[in-house]
HTML snippet that shows the backbone in 3Dmol.js (N, CA, C, O; Angstrom):
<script src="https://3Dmol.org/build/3Dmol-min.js"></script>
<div id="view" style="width:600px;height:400px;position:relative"></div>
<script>
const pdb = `
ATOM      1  N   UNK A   1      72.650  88.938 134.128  1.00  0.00           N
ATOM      2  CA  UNK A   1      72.369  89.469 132.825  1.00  0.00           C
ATOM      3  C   UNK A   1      73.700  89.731 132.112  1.00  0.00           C
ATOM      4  O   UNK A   1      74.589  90.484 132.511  1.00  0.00           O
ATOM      5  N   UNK A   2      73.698  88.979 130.977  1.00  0.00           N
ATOM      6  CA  UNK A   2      75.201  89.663 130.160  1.00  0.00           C
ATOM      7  C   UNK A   2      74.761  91.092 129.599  1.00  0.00           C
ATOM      8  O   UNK A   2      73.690  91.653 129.367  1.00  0.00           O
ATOM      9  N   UNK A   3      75.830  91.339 129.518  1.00  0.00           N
ATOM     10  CA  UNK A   3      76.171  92.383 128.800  1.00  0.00           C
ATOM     11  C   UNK A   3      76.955  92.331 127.527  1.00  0.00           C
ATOM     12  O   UNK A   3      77.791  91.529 127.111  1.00  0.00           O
ATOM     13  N   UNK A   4      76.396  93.515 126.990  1.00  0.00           N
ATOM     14  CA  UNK A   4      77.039  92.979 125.701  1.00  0.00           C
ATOM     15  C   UNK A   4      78.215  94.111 124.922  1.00  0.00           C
ATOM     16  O   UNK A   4      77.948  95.274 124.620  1.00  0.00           O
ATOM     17  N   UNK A   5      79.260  93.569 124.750  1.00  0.00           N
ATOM     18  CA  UNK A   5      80.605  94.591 124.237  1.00  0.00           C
ATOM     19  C   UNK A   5      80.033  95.634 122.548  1.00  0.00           C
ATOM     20  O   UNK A   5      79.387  95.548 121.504  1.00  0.00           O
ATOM     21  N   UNK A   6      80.514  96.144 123.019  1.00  0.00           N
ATOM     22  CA  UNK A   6      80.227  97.362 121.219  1.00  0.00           C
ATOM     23  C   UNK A   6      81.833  97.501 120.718  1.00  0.00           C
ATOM     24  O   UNK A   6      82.752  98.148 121.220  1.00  0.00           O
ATOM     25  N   UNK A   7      81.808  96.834 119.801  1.00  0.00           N
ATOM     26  CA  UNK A   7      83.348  97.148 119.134  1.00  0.00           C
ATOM     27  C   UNK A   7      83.205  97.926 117.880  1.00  0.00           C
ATOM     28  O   UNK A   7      82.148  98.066 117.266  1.00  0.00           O
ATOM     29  N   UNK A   8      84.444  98.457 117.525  1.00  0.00           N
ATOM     30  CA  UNK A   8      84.232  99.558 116.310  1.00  0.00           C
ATOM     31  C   UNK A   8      85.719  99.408 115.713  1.00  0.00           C
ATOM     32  O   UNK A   8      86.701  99.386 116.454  1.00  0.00           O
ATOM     33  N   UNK A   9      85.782  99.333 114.695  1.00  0.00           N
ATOM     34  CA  UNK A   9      86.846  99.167 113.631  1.00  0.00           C
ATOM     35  C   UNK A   9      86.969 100.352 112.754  1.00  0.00           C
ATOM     36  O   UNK A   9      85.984 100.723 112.115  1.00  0.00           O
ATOM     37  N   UNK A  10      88.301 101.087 112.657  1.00  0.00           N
ATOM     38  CA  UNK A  10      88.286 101.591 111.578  1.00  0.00           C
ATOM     39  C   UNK A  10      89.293 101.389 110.356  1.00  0.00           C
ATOM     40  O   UNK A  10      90.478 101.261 110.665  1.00  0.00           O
ATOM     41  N   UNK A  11      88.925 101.342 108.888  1.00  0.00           N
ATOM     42  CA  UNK A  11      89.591 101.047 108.290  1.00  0.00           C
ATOM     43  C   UNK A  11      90.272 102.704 107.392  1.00  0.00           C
ATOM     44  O   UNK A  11      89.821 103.829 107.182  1.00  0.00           O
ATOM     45  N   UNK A  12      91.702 101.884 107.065  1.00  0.00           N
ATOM     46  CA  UNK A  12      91.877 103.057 105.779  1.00  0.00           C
ATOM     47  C   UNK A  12      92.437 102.521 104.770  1.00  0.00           C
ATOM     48  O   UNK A  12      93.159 101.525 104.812  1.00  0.00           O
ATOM     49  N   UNK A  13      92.151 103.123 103.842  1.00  0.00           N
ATOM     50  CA  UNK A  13      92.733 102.380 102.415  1.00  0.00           C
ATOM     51  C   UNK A  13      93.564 103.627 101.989  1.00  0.00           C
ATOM     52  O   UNK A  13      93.447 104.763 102.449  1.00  0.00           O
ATOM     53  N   UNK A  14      94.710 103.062 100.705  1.00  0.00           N
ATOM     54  CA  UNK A  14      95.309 103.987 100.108  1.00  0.00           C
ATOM     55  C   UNK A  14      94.964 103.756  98.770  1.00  0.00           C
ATOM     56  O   UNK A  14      95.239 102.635  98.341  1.00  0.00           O
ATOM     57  N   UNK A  15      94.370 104.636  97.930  1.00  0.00           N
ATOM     58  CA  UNK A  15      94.013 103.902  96.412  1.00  0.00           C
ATOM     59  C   UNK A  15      95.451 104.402  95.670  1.00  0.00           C
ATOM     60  O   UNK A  15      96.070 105.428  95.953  1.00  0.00           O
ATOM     61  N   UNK A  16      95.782 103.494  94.740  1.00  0.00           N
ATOM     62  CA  UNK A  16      96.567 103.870  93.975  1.00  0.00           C
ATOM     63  C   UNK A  16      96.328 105.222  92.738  1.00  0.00           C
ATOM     64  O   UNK A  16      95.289 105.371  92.096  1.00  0.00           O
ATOM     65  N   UNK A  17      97.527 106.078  92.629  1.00  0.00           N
ATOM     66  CA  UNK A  17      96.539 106.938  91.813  1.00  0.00           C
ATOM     67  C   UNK A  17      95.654 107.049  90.493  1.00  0.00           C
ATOM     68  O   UNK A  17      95.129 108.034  89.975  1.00  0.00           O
ATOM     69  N   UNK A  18      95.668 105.615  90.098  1.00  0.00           N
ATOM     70  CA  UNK A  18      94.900 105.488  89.176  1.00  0.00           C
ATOM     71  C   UNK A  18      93.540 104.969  89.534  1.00  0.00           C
ATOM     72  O   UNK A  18      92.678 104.836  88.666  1.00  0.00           O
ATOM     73  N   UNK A  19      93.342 104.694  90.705  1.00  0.00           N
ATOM     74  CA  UNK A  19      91.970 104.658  91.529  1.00  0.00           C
ATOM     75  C   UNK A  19      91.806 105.632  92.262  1.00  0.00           C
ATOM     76  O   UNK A  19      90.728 105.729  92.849  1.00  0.00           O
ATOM     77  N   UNK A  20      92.647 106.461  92.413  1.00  0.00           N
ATOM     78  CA  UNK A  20      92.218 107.530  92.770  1.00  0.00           C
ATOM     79  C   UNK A  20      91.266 107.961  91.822  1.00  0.00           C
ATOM     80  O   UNK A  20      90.089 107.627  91.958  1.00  0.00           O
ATOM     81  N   UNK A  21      91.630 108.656  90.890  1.00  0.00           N
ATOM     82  CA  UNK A  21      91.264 108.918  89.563  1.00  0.00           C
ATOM     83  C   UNK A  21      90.231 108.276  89.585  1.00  0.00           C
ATOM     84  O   UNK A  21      89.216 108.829  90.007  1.00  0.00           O
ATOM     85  N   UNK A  22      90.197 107.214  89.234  1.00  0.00           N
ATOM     86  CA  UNK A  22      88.389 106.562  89.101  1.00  0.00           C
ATOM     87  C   UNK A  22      87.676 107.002  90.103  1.00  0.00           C
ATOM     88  O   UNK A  22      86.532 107.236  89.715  1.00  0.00           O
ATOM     89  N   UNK A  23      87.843 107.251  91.354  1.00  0.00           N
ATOM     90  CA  UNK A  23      87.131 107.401  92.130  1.00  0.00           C
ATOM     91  C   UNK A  23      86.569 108.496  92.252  1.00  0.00           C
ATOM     92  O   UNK A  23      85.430 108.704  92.669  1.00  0.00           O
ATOM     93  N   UNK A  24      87.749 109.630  91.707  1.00  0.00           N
ATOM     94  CA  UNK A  24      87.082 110.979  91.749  1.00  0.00           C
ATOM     95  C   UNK A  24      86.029 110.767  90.628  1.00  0.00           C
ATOM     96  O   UNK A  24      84.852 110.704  90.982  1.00  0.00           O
ATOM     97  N   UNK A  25      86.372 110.638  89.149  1.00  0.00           N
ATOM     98  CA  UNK A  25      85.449 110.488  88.560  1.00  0.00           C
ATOM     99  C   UNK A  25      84.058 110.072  89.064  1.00  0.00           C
ATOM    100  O   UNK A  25      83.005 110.698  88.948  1.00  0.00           O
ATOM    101  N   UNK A  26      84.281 108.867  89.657  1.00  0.00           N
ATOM    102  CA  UNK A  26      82.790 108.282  89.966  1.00  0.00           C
ATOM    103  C   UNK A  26      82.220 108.732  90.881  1.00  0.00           C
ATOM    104  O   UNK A  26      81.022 108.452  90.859  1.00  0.00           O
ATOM    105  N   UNK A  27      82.706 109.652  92.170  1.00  0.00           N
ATOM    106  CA  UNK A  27      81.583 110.972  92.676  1.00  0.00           C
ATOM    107  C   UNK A  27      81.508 111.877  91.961  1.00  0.00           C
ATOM    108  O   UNK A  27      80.413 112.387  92.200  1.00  0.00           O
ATOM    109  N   UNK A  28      82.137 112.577  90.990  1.00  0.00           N
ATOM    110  CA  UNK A  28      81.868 113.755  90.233  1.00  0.00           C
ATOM    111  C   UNK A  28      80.880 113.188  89.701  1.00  0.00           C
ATOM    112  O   UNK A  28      79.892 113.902  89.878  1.00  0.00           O
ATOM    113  N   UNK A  29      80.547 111.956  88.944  1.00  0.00           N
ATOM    114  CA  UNK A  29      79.212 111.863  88.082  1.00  0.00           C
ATOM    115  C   UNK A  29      78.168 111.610  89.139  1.00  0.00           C
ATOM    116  O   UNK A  29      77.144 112.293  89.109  1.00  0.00           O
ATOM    117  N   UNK A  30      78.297 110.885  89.875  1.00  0.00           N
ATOM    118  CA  UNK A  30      77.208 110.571  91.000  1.00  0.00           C
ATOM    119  C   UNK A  30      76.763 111.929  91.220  1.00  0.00           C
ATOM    120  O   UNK A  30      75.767 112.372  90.648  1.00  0.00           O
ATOM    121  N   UNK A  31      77.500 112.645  92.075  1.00  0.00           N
ATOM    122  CA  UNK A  31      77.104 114.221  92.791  1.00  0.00           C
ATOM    123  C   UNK A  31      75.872 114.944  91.594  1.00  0.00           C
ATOM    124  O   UNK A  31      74.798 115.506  91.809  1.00  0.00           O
ATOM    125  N   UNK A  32      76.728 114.568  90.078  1.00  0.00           N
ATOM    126  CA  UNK A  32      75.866 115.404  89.415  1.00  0.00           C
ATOM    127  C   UNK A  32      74.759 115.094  89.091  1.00  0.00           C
ATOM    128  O   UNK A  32      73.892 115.943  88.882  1.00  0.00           O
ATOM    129  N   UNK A  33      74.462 113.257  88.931  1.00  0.00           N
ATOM    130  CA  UNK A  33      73.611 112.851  88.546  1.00  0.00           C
ATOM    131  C   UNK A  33      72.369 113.333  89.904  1.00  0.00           C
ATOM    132  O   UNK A  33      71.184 113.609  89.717  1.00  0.00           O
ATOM    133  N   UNK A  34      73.004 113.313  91.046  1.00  0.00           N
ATOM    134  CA  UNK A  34      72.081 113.819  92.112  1.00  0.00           C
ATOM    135  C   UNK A  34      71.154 114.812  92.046  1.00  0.00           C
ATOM    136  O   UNK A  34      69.940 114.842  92.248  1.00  0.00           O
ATOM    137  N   UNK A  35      72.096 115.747  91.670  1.00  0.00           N
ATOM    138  CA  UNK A  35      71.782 117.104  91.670  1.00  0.00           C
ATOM    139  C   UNK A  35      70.623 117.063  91.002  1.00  0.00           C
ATOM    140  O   UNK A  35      69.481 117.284  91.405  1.00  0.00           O
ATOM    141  N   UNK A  36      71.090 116.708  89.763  1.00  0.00           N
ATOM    142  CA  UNK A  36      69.860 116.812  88.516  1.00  0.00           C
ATOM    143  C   UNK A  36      68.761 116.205  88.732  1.00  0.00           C
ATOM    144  O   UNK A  36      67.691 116.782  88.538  1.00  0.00           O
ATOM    145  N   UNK A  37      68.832 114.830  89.207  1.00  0.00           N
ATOM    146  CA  UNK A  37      67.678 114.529  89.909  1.00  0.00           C
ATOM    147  C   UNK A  37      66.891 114.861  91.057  1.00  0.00           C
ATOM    148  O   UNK A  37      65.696 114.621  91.230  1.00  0.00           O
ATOM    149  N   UNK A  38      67.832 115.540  91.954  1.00  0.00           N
ATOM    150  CA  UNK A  38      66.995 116.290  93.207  1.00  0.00           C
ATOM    151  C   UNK A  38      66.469 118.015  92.376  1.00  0.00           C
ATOM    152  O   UNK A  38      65.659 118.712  92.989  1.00  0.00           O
ATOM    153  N   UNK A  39      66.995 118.468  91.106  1.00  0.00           N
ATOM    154  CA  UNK A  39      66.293 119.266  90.797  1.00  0.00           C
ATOM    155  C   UNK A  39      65.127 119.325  90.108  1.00  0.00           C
ATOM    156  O   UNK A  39      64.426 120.332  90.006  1.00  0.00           O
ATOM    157  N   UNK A  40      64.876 118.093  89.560  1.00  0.00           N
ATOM    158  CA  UNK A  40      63.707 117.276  88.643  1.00  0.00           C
ATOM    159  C   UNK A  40      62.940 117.142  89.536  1.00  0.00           C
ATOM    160  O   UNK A  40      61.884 117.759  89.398  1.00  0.00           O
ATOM    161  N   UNK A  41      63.143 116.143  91.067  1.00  0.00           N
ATOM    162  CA  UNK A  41      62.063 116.174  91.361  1.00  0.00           C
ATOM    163  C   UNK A  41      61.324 117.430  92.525  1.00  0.00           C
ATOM    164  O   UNK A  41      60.238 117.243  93.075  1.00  0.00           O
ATOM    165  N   UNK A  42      62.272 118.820  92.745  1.00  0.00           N
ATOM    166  CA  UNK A  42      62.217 119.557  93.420  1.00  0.00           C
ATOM    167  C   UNK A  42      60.952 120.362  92.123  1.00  0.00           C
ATOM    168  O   UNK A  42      59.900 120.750  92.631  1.00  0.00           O
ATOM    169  N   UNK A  43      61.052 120.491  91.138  1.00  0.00           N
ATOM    170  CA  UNK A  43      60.702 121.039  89.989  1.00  0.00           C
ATOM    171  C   UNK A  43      59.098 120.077  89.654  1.00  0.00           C
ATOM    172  O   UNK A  43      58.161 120.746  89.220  1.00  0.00           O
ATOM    173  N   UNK A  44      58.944 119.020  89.807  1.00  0.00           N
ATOM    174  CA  UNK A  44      57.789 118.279  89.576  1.00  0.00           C
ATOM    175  C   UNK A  44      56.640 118.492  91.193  1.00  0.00           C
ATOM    176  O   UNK A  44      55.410 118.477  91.146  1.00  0.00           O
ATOM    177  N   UNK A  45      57.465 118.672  92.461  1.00  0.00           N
ATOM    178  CA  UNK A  45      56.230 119.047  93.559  1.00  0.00           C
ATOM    179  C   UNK A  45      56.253 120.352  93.379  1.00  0.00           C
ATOM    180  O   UNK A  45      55.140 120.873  93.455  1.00  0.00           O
ATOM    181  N   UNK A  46      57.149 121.070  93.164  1.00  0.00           N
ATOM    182  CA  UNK A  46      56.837 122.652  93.421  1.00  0.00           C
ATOM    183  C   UNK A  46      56.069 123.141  92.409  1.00  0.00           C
ATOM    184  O   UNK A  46      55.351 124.098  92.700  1.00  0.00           O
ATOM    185  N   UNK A  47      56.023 122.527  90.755  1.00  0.00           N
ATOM    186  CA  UNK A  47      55.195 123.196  90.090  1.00  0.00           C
ATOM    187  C   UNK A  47      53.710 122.247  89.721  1.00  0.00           C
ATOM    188  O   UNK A  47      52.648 122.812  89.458  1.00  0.00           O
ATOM    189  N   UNK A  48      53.835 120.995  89.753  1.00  0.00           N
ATOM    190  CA  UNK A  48      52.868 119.967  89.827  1.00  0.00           C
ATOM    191  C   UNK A  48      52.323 119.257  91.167  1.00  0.00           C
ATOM    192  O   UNK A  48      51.239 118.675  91.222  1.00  0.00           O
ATOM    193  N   UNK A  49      52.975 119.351  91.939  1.00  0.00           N
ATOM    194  CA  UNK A  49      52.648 119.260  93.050  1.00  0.00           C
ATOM    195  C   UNK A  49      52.521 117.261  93.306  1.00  0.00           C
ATOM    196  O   UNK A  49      51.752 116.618  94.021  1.00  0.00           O
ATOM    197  N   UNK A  50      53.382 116.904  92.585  1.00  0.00           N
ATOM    198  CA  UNK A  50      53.559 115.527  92.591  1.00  0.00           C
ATOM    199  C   UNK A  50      54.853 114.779  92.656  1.00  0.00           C
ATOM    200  O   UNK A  50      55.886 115.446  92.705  1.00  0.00           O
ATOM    201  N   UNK A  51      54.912 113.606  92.661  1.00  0.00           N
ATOM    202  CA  UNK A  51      56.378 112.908  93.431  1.00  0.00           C
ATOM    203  C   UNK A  51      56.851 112.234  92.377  1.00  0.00           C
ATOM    204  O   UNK A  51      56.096 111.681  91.577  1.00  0.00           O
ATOM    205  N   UNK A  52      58.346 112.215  92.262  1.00  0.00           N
ATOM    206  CA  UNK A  52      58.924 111.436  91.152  1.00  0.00           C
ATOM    207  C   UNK A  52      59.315 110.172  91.827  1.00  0.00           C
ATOM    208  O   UNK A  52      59.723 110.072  92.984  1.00  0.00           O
ATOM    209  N   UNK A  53      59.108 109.046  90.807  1.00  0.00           N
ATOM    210  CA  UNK A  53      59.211 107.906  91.579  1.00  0.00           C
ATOM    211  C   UNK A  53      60.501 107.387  91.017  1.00  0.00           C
ATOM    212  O   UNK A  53      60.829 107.558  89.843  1.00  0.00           O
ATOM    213  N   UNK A  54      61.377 106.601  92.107  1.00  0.00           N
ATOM    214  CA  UNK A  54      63.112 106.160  91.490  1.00  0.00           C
ATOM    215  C   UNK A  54      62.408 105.548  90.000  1.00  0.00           C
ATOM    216  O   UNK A  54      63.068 106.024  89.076  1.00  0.00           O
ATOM    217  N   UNK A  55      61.430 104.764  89.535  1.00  0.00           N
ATOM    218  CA  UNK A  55      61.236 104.237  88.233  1.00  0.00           C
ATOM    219  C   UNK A  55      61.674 105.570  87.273  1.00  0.00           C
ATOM    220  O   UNK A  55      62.450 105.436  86.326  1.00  0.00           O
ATOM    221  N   UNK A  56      61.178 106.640  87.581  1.00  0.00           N
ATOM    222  CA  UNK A  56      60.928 107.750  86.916  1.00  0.00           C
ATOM    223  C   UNK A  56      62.621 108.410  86.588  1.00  0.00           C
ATOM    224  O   UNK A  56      63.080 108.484  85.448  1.00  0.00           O
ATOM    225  N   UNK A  57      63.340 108.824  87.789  1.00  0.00           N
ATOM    226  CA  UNK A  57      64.216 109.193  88.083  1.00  0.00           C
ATOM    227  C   UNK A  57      65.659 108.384  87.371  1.00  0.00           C
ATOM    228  O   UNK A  57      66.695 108.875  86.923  1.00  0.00           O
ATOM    229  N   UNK A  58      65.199 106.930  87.498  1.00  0.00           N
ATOM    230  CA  UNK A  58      66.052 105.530  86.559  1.00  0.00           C
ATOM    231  C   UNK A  58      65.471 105.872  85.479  1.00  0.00           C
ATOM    232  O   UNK A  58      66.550 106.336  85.111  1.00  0.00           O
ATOM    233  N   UNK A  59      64.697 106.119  84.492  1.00  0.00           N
ATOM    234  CA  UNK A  59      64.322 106.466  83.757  1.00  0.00           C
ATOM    235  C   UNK A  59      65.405 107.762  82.502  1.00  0.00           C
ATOM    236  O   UNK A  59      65.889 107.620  81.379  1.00  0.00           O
ATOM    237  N   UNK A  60      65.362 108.826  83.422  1.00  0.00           N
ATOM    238  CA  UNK A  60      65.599 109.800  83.331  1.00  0.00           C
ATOM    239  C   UNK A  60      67.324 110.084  83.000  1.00  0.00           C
ATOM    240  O   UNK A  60      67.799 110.791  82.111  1.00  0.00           O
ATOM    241  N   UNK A  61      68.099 109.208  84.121  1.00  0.00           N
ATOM    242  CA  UNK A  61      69.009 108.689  84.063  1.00  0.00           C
ATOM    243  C   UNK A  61      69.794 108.266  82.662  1.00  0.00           C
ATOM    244  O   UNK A  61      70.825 108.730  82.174  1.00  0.00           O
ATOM    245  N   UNK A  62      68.899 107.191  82.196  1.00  0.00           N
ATOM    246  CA  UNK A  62      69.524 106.557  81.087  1.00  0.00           C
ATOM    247  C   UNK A  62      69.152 107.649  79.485  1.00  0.00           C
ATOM    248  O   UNK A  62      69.610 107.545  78.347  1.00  0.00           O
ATOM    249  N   UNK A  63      68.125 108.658  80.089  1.00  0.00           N
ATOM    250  CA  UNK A  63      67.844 109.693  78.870  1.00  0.00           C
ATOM    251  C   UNK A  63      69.203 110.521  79.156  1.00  0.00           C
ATOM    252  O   UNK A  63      69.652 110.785  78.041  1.00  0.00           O
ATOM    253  N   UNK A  64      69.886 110.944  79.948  1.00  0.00           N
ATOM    254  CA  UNK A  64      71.051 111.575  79.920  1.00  0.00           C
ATOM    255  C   UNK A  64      71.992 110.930  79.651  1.00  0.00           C
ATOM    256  O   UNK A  64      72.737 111.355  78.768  1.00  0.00           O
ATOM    257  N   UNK A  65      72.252 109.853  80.222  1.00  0.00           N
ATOM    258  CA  UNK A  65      73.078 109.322  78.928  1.00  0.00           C
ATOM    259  C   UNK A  65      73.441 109.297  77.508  1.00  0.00           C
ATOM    260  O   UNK A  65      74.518 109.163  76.926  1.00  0.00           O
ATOM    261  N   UNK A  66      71.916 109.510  77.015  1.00  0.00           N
ATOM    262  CA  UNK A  66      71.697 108.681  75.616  1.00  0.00           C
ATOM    263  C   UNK A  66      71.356 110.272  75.207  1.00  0.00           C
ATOM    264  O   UNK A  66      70.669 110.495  74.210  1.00  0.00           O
ATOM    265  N   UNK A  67      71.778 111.156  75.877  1.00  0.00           N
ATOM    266  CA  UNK A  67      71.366 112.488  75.143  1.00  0.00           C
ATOM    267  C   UNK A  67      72.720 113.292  74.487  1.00  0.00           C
ATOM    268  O   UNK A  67      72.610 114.339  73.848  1.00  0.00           O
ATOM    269  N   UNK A  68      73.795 112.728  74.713  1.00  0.00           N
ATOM    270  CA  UNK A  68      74.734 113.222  74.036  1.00  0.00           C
ATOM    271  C   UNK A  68      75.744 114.253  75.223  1.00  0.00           C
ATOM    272  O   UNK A  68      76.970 114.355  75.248  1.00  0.00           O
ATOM    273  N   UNK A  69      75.051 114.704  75.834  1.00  0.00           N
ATOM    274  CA  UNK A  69      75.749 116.287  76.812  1.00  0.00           C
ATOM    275  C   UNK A  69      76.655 115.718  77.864  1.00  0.00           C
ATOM    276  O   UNK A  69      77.666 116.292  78.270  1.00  0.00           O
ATOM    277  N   UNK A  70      76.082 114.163  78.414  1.00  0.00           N
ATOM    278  CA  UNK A  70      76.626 113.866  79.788  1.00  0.00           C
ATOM    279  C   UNK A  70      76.868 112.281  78.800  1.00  0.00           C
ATOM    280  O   UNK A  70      75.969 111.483  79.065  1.00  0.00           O
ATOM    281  N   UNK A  71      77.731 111.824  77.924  1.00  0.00           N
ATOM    282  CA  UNK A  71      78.232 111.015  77.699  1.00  0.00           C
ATOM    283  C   UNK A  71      79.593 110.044  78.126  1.00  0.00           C
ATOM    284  O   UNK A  71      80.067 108.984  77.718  1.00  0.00           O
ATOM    285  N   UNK A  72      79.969 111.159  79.311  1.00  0.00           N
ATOM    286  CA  UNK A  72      80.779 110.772  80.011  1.00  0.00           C
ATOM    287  C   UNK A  72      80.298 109.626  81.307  1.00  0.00           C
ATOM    288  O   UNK A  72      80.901 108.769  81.954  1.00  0.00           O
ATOM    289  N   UNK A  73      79.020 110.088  81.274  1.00  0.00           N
ATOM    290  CA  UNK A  73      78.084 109.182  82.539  1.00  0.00           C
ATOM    291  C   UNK A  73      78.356 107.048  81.579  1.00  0.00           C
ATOM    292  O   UNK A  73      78.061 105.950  82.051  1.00  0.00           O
ATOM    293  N   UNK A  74      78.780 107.293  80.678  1.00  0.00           N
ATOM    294  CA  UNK A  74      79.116 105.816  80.425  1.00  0.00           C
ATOM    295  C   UNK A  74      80.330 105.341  80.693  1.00  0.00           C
ATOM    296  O   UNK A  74      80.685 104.235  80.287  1.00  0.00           O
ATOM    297  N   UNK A  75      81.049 106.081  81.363  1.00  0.00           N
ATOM    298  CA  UNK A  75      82.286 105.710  81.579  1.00  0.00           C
ATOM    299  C   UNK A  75      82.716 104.590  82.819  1.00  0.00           C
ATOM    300  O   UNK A  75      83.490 103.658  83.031  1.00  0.00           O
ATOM    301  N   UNK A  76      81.544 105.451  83.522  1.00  0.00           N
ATOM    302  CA  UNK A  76      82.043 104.923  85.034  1.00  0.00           C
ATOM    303  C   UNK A  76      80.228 103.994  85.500  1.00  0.00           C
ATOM    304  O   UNK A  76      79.152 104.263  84.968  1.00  0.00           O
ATOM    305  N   UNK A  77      80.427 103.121  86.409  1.00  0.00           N
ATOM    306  CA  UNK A  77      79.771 102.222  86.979  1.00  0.00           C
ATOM    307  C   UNK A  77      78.155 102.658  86.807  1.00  0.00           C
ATOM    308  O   UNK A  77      77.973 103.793  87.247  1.00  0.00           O
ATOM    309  N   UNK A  78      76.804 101.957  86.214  1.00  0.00           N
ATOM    310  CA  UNK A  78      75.907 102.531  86.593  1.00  0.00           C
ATOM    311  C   UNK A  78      74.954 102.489  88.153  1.00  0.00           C
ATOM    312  O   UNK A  78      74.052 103.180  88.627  1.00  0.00           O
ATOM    313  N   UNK A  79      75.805 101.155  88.642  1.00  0.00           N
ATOM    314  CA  UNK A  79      75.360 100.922  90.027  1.00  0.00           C
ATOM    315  C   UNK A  79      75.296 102.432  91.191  1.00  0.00           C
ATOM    316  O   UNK A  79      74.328 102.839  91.834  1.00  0.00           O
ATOM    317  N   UNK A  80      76.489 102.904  91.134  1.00  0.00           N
ATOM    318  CA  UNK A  80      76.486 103.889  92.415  1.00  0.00           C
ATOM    319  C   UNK A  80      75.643 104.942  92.050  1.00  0.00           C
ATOM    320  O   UNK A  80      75.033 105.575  92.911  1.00  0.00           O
ATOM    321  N   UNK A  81      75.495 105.336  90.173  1.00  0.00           N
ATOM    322  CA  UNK A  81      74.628 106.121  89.627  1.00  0.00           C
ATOM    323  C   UNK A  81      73.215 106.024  89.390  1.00  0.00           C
ATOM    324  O   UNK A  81      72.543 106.902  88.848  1.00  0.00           O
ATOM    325  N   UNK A  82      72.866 105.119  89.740  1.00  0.00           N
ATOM    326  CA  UNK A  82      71.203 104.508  89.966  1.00  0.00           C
ATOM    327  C   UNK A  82      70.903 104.568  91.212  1.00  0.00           C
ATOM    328  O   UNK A  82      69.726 104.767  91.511  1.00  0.00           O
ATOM    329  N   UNK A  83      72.186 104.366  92.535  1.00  0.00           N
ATOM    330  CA  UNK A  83      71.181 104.414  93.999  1.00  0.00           C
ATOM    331  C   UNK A  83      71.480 105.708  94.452  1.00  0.00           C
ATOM    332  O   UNK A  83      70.960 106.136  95.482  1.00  0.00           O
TER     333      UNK A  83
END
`;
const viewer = $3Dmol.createViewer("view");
viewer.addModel(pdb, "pdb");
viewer.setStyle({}, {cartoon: {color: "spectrum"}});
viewer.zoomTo();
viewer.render();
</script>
């Protein structure tokens, strides 16, 4: 019977500090966009007793954008901010 090897790699990167910078940016909006959405849908079972669906949540998303307060959410990528 073979056996089979488990290998593991680790990588590190150094971003330059102007990717640094982007990068912080782009978890600061992610984290928040989280938040807001884990409080939306914490707020829709606890008082309706029903589930927000990612349609709903993508939805919701692009209303904060387009609402003026979090206009900074256009700055950075909408990919990492949608999953």
């Amino acid at each position: 019977m073979a056996q089979m090897v488990k290998r593991a790699f680790k990588y590190r990167f150094y971003p330059t500090p102007e990717q640094a910078e982007e990068l912080a940016r782009t978890f600061g909006c992610v984290r928040l966009v989280y938040n807001k959405a884990l409080e939306e849908r914490t707020r829709a079972y606890t008082l309706q007793g029903r589930r927000v669906s990612y349609v709903e949540s993508s939805a919701r998303l692009t209303a904060w954008k387009r609402s003026g307060e979090y206009d900074f959410l256009f700055e950075v990528s909408s990919v990492p901010l949608q999953q």
